[in-house]
C-alpha positions as CSV (number, residue, x, y, z in Angstrom):
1,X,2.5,10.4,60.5
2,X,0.2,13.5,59.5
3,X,-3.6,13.3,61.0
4,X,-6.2,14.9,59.2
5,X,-10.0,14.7,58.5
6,X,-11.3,13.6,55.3
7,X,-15.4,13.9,55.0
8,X,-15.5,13.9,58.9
9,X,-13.6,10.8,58.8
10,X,-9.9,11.0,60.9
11,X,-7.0,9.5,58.8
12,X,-3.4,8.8,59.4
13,X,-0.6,8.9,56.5
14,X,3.0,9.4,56.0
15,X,4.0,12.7,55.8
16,X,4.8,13.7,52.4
17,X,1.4,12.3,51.3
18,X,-1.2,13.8,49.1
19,X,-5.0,14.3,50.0
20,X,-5.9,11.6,47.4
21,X,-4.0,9.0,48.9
22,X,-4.7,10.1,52.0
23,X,-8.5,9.5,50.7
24,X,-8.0,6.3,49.0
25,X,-6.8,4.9,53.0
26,X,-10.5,5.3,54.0
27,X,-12.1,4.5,51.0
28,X,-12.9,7.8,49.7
29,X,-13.0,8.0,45.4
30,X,-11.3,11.4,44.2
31,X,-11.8,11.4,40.5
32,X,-8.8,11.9,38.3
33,X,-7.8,12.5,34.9
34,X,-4.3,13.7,34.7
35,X,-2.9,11.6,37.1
36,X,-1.1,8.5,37.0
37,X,0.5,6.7,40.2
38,X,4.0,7.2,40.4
39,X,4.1,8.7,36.9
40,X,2.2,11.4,36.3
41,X,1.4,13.8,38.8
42,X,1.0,17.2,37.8
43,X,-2.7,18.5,38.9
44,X,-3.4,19.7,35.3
45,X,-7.3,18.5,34.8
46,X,-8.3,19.7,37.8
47,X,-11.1,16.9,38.3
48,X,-9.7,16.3,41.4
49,X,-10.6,19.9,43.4
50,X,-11.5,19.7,47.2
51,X,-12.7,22.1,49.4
52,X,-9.7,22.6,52.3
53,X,-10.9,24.5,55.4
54,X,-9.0,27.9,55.4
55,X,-8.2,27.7,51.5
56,X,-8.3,30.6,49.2
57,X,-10.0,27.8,46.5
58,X,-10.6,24.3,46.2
59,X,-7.1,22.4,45.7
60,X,-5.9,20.1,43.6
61,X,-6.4,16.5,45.5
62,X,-3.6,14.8,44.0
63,X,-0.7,17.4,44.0
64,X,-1.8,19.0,47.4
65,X,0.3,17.3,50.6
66,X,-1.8,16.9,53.6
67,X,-1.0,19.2,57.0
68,X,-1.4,18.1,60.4
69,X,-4.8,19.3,61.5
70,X,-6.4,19.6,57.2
71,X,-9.8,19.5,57.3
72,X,-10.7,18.3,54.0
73,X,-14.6,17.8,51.9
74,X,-14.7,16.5,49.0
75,X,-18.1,16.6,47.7
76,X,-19.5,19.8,48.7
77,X,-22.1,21.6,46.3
78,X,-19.1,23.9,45.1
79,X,-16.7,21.3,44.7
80,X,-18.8,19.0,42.4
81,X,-20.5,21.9,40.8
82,X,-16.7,22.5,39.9
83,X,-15.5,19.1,38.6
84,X,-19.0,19.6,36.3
85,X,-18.0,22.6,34.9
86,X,-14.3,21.2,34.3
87,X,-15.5,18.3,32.1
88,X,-18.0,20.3,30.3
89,X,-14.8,22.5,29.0
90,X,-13.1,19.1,28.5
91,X,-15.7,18.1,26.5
92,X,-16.7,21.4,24.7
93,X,-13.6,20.3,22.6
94,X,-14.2,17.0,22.1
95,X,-15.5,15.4,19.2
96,X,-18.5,13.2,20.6
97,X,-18.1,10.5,18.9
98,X,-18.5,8.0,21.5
99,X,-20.2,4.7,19.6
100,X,-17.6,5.1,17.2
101,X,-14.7,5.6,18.9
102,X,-12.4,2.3,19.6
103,X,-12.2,3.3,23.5
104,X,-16.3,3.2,23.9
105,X,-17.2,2.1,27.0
106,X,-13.5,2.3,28.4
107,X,-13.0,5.7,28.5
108,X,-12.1,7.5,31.7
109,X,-13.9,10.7,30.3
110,X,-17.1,9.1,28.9
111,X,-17.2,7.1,32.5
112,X,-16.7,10.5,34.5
113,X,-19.5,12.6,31.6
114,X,-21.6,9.4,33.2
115,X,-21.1,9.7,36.9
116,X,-21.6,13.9,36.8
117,X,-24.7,13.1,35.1
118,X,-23.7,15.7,32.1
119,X,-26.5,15.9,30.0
120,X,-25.7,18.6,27.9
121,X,-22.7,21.0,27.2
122,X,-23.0,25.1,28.3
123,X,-19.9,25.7,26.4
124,X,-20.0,26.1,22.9
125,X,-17.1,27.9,20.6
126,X,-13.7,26.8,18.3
127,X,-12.9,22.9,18.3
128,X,-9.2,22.0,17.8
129,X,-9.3,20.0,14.3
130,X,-6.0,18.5,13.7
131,X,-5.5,15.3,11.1
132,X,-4.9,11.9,12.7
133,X,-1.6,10.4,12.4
134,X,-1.7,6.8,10.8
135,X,1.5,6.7,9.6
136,X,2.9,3.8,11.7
137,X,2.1,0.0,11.7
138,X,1.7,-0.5,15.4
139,X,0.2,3.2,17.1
140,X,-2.7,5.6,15.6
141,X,-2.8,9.0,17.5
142,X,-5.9,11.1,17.2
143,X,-5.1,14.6,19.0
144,X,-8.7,15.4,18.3
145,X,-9.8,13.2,21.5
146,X,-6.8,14.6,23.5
147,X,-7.7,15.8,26.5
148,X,-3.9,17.3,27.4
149,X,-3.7,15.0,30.2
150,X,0.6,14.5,29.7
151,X,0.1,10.8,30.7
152,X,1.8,9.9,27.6
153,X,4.7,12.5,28.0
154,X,5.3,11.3,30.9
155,X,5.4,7.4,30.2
156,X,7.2,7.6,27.5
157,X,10.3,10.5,29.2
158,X,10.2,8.9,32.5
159,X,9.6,5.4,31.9
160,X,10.6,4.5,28.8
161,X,13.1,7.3,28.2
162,X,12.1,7.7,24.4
163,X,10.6,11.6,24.5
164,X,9.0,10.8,21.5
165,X,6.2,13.1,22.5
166,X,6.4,17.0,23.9
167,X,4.1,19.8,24.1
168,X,3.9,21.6,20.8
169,X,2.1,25.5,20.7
170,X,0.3,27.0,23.8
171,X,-2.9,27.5,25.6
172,X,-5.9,26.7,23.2
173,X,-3.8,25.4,20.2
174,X,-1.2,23.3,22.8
175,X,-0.9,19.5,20.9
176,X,0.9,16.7,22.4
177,X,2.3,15.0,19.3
178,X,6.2,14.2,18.0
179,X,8.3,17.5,18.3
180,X,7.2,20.0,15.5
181,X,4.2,17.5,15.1
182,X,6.2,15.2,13.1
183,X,4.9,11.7,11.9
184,X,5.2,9.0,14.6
185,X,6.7,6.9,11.9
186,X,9.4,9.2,11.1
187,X,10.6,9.5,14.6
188,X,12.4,7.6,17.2
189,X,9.0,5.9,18.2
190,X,9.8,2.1,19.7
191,X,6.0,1.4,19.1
192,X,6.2,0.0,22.7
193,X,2.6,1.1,23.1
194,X,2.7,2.3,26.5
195,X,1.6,5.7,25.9
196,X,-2.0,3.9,24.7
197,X,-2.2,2.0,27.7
198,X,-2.2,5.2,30.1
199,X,-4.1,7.1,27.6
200,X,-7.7,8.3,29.2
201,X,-9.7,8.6,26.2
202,X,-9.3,7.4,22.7
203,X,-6.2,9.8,21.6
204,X,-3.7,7.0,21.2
205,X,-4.4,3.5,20.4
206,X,-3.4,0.7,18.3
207,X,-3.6,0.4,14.7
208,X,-6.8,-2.2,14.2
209,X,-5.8,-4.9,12.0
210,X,-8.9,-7.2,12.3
211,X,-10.6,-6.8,8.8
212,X,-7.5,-8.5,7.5
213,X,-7.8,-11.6,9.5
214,X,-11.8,-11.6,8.9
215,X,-10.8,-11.3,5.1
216,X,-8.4,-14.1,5.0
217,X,-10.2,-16.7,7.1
218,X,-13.0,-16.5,4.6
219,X,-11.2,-16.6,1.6
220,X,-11.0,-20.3,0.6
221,X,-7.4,-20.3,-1.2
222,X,-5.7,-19.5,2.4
223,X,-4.8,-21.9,5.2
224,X,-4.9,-19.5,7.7
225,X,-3.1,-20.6,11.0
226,X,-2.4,-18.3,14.3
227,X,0.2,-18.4,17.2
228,X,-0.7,-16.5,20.7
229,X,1.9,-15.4,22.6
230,X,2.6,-16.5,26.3
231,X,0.5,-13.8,28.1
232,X,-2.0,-13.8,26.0
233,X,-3.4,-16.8,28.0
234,X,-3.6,-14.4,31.3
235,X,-4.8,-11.2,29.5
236,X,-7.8,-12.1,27.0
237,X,-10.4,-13.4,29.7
238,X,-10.2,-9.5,30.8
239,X,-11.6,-8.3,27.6
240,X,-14.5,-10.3,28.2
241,X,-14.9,-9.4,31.6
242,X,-12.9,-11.9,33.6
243,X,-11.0,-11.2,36.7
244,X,-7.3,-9.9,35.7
245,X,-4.8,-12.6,36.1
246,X,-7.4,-15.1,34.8
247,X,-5.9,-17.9,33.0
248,X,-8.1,-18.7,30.2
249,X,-5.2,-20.9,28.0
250,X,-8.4,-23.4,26.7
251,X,-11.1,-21.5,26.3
252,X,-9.0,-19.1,24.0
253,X,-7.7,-22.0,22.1
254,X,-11.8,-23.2,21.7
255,X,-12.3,-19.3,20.4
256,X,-10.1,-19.4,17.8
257,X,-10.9,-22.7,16.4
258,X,-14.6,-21.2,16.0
259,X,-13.4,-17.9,14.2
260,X,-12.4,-20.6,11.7
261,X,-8.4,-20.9,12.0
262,X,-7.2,-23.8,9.8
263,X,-4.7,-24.4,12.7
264,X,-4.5,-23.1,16.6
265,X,-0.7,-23.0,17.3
266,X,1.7,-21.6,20.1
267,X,4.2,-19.2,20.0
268,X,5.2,-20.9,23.3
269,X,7.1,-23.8,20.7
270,X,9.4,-20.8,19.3
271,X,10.1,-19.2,22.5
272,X,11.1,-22.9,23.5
273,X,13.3,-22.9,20.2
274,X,14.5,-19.4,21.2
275,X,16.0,-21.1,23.9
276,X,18.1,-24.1,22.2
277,X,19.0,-21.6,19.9
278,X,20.2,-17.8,22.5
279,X,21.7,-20.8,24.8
280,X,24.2,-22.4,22.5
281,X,24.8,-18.6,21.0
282,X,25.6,-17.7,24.7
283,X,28.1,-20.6,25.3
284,X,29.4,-20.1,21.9
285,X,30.9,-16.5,22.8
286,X,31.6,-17.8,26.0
287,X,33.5,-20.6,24.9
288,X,35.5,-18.6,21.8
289,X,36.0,-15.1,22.8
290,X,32.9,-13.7,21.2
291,X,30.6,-10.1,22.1
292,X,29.7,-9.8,25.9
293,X,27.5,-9.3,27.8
294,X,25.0,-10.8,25.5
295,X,21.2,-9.5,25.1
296,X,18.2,-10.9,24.2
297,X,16.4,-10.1,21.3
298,X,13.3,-11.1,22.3
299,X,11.4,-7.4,22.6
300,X,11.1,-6.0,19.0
301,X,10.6,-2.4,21.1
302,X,13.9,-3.0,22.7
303,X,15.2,-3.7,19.4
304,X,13.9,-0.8,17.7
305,X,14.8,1.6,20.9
306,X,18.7,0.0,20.6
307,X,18.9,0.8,17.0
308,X,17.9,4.5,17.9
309,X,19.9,5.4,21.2
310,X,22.6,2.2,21.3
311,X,23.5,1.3,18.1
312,X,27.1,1.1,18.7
313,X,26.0,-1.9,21.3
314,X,23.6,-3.9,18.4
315,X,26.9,-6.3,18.4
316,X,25.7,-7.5,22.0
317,X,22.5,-8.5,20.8
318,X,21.6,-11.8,20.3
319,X,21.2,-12.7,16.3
320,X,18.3,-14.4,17.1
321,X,14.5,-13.3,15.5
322,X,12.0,-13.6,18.0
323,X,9.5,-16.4,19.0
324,X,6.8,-14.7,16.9
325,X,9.0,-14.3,14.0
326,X,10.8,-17.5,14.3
327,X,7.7,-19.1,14.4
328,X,6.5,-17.2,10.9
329,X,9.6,-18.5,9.0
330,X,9.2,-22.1,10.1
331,X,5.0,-21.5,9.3
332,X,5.9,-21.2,5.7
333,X,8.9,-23.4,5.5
334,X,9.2,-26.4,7.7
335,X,5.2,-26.6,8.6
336,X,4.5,-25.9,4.8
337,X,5.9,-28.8,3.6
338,X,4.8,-31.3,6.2
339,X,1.4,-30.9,5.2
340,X,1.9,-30.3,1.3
341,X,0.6,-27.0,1.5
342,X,2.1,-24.1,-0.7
343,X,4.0,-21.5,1.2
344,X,2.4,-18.7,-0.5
345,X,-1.2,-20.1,0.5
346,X,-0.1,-19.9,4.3
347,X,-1.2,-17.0,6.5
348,X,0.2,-16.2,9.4
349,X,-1.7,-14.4,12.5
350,X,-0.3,-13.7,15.6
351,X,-1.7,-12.6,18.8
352,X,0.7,-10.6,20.4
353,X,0.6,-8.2,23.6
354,X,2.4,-5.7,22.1
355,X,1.6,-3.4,19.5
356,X,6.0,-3.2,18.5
357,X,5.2,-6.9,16.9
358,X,3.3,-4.7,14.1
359,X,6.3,-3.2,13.5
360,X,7.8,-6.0,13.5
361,X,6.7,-8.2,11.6
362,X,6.6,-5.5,8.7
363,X,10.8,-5.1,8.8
364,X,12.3,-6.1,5.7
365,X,14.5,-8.5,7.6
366,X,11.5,-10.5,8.5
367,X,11.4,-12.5,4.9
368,X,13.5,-15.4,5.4
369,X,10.8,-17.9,4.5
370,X,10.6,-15.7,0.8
371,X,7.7,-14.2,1.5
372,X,6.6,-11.9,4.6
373,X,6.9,-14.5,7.4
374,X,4.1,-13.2,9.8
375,X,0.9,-11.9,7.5
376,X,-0.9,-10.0,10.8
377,X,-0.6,-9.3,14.4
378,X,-3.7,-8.5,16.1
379,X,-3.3,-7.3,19.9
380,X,-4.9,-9.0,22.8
381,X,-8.0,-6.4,23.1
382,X,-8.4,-7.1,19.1
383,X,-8.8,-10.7,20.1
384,X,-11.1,-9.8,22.6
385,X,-13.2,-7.5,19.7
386,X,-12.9,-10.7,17.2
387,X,-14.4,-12.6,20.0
388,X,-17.4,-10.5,20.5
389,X,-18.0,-9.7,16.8
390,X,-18.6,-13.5,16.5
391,X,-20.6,-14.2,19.4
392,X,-18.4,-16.0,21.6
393,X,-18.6,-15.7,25.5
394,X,-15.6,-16.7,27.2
395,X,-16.6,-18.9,30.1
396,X,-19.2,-20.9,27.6
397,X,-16.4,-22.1,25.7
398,X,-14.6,-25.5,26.4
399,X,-11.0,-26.3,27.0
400,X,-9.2,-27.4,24.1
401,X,-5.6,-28.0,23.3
402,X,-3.6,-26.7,20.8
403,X,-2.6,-28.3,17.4
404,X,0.7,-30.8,17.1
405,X,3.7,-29.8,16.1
406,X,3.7,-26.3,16.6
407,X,1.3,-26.3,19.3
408,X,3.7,-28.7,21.4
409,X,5.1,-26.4,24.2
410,X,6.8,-26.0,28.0
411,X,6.4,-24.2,31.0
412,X,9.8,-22.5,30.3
413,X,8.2,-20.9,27.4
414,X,5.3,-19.8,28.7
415,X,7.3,-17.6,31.1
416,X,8.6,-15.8,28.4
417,X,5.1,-13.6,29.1
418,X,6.8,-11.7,32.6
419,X,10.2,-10.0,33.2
420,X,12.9,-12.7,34.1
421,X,11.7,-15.4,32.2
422,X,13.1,-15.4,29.4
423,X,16.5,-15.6,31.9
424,X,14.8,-17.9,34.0
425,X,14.0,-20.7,30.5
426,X,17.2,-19.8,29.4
427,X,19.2,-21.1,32.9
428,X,17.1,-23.9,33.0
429,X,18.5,-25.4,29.7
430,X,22.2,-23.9,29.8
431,X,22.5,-25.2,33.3
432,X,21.8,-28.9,32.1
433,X,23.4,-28.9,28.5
434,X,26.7,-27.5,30.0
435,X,26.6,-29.6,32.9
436,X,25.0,-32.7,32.0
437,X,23.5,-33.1,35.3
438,X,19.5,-32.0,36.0
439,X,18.6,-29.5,38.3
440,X,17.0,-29.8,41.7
441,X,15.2,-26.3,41.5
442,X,14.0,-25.3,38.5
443,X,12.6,-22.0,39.8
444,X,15.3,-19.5,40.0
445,X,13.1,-16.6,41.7
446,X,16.2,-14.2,41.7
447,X,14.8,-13.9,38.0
448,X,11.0,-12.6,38.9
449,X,9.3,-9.8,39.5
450,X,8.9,-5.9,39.1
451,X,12.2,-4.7,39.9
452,X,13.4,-2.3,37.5
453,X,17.3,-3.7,37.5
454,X,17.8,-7.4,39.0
455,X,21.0,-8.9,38.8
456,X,22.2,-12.5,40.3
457,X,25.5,-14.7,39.8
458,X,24.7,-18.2,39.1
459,X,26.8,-21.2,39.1
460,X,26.9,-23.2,35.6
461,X,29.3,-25.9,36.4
462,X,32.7,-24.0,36.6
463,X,31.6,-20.7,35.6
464,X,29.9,-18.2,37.3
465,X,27.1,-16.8,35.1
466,X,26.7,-13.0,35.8
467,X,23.5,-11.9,35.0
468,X,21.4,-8.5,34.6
469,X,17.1,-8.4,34.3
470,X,15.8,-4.6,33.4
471,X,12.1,-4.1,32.2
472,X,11.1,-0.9,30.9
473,X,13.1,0.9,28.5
474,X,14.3,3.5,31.4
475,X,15.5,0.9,33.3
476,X,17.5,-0.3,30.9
477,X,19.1,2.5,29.7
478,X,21.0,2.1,33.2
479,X,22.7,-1.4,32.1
480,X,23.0,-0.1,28.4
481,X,25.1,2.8,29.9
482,X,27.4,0.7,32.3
483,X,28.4,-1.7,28.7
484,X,29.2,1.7,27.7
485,X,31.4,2.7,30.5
486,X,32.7,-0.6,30.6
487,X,31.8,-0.9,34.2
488,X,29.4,-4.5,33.0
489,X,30.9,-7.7,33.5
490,X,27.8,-9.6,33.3
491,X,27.5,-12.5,30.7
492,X,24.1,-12.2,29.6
493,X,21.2,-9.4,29.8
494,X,17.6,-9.7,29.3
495,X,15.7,-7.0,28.4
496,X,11.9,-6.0,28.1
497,X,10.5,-2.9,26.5
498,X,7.9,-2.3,28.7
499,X,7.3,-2.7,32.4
500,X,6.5,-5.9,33.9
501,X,7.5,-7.6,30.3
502,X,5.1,-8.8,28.0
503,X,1.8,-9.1,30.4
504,X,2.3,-5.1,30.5
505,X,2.6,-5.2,27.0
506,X,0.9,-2.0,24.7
507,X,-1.7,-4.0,23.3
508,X,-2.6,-5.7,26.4
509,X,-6.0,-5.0,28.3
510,X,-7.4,-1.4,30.0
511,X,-6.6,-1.3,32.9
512,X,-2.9,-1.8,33.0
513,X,-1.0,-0.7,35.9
514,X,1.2,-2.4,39.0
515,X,-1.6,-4.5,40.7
516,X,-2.7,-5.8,37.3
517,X,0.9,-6.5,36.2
518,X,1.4,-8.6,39.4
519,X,-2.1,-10.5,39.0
520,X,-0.9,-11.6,35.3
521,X,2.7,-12.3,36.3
522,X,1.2,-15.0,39.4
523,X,-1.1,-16.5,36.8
524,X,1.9,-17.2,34.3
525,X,4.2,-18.7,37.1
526,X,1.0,-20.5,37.9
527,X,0.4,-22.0,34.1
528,X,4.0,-23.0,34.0
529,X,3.6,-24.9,37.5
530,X,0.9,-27.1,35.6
531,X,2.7,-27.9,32.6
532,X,4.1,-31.5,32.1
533,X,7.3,-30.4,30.8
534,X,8.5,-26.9,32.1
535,X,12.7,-26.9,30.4
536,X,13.0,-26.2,26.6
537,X,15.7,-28.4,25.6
538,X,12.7,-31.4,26.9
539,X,9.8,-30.1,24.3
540,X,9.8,-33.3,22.1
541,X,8.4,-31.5,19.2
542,X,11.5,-29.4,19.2
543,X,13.6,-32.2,18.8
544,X,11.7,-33.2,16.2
545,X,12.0,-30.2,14.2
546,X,15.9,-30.4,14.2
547,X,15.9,-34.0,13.5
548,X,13.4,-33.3,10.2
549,X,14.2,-30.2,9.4
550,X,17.4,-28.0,11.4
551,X,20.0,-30.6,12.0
552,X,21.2,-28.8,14.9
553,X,21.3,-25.2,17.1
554,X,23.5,-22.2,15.2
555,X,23.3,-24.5,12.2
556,X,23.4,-23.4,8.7
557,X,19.5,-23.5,8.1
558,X,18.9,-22.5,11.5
559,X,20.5,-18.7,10.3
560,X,19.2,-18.7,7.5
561,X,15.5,-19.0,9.0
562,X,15.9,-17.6,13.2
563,X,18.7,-14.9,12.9
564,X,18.7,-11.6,11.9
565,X,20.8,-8.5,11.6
566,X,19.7,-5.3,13.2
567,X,20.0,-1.5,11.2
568,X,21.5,1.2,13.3
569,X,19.5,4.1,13.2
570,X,20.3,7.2,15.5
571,X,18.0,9.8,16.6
572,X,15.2,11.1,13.9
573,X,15.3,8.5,11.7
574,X,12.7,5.3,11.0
């Protein structure tokens, strides 16, 4: 342990640790920019400068280690008369355009021009003017606002392993864009959306879909209908202001009702299909010699990411579409004609996450029902904008249930929101179809949490079910390279683009990070504790839609509608 003192207040850390955590131990706020835990940490802004007794200069809080004996103030005159000066430059090339800018009062910049008390900029001169890239269906970059931080870079090299952004140019004209500032949409971009959740100001964020949905649920000729995704029950209360991990299931459903959907529904009932459906494709490779280990297809970022850097693997991934898109085809197919309603009259909204299901949904694959099987996905903060445009407070609302058949879900699909669950659903019903016998436990915890790489055996009757968990696209770059080497003898893989699984998702609230991950993932463990029917193969409405409408799992209309083929892509391509 190093000692120091920290604003005349003695501290004890770990060696190896820097002044800002150091300061965070007793309370002390060292502003930051640049810097992102465990990720980014680089000292580039400069907002975090302390005065350090016997230092040339002030130093960098969050890249300087502490020494036994470091006498450290952080809020001398000099030192905030520095961080002043440092956001006025920040700001001297920043276009103010604060009520109009989609990150307005959730901006780390704007909050830190606030708490400095800048008034008025001394620095006046050239402003970097580059175009904003619109180009893709899921992520807008605007390197206008970009204040250089690397948070991005660094997400998506170190995390996610994409390195579809890089410095470009130097000093004044540096831009943080797709190498030789390329379109996003003509690169290897997943669309994960992780690079907008770290972003500090309003550089990168997701493409705003909204008008669309206002447009169709006042035109009188559409039967507008919308599906919301497992976390979005534990992520939507905190764009109104609710706690994170909040479980505001109800109250949501109440919300959309009052925007004026025809019909509230749950993507829950497709991830519950999803699981009739990957299960008997599982046993049937098992049982007849076909591709393992198999992979879910669950993550339309993992997908994408597959297609660019594995596509001599896409044979190990499971042919099924997605809960969101599964749920499309059967909006304007099977739901269609149980109410009489024309197809081509149905609109489709889903709220998703994940800014990768706007890529998504727009693939050409994604036509099964004959026409474009999901119309819109709107992200879980452009819920949370929909909400406020229309007056609608959160904790005013009542609880309401969602709308029979497709609103008819279980616990196992709700865990599809957080890393392991789609594994976890998945054992639940594979253990008791191949067994016949029910379960004692149907929590397999082996499956849960933030691990980067989890792996288990479990015991399905005679066979031994080897199994591999990786969230974040990093992470599973480690299992993808093992099938290569042909060092994997696992039976199935699950895989989620971005960390944590879909309650980390790139459309999801700001604030994302590790405490806020784990608050969401309790609450969705906690929603499917309360459900009356928590295994797939038991959602009634499910059986009812094969008994009407499927016949069976792997059947011929259950291809035709919930599989899919996937396009191998390579590096630099679409």
């Amino acid at each position: 342990m190093i000692s120091l003192m920290i604003d005349n207040q003695n501290v004890s850390v770990p060696d190896g640790s820097s002044i800002l955590q150091a300061a965070e131990k007793i309370g002390v706020k060292i502003p930051t920019l640049c810097y992102l835990k465990d990720i980014n940490v680089i000292g580039s802004c400069r907002i975090c400068m302390v005065h350090v007794q016997g230092a040339r200069t002030l130093m960098a809080a969050c890249v300087t280690p502490v020494t036994e004996g470091m006498v450290v103030l952080t809020h001398t005159p000099e030192v905030i008369a520095a961080r002043r000066m440092v956001l006025e430059l920040i700001l001297s090339d920043h276009p103010m355009e604060c009520l109009t800018c989609v990150r307005n009062q959730n901006c780390e910049l704007q909050k830190l021009a606030e708490e400095f008390n800048i008034k008025q900029v001394r620095f006046e001169g050239a402003k970097t003017e580059y175009a904003i890239d619109d180009s893709s269906p899921g992520i807008r970059r605007d390197p206008r606002k970009c204040i250089l931080c690397r948070r991005c870079i660094s997400v998506c090299s170190n995390i996610q392993g994409v390195k579809a952004l890089t410095p470009e140019n130097r000093g004044f004209n540096t831009l943080i864009a797709p190498a030789f500032n390329d379109r996003l949409a003509d690169m290897e971009c997943v669309q994960c959306g992780q690079c907008a959740l770290v972003c500090p100001t309003g550089a990168i964020y997701e493409v705003d879909d909204t008008d669309k949905v206002w447009a169709a649920l006042a035109d009188p000729k559409k039967h507008v209908v919308v599906q919301t995704a497992p976390a979005t029950r534990v992520q939507v209360g905190e764009t109104m202001g609710a706690e994170p991990g909040s479980i505001v299931t109800g109250q949501m459903v109440a919300g959309l009702r009052r925007l004026g959907f025809d019909k509230v529904f749950d993507t829950d009932f497709t991830a519950d299909l999803t699981i009739l459906e990957e299960g008997n494709e599982l046993l049937h490779r098992v049982q007849n010699g076909g591709v393992l280990p198999m992979i879910t297809s669950c993550s339309p970022g993992w997908i994408k990411f597959a297609e660019h850097f594995y596509p001599d693997l896409l044979p190990h991934l499971s042919t099924c579409k997605s809960p969101q898109q599964m749920f499309g085809a059967l909006a304007k197919t099977y739901y269609a004609q149980k109410e009489g309603i024309d197809p081509e009259d149905v609109f489709v909204v889903s709220i998703m996450p994940c800014t990768a299901k706007k890529y998504e949904c727009q693939r050409p694959e994604m036509k099964s029902s004959g026409y474009q099987d999901v119309d819109v996905v709107l992200t879980s903060r452009e819920l949370g904008r929909m909400f406020k445009q229309a007056g609608l407070c959160m904790q005013n609302l009542p609880i309401e249930e969602y709308d029979p058949p497709l609103g008819i879900s279980t616990g196992a699909g709700e865990i599809f929101g957080a890393s392991g669950g789609v594994m976890e659903a998945a054992l639940r019903t594979v253990y008791e179809v191949v067994t016949g016998q029910t379960l004692e436990s149907i929590d397999f915890t082996d499956c849960r949490g933030l691990t980067g790489v989890k792996e288990a055996t479990v015991q399905v009757g005679d066979l031994a079910v080897k199994i591999a968990i990786t969230n974040g696209l990093g992470n599973a770059r480690k299992v993808l390279d093992k099938i290569r080497e042909g060092t994997a003898d696992y039976h199935f893989i699950e895989i989620m683009a971005c960390p944590g699984g879909c309650i980390g998702g790139g459309g999801s609230p700001i604030p994302t990070n590790t405490e806020v991950r784990l608050k969401r993932i309790d609450a969705v463990y906690r929603e499917d504790e309360r459900m009356a029917i928590r295994k797939s193969h038991e959602n009634p409405a499910v059986a009812e839609l094969y008994a009407e409408f499927l016949e069976k799992p792997l059947g011929h209309k259950s291809h035709e509608l919930l599989h899919t083929h996937y396009t191998a892509r390579g590096l630099n391509k679409a």
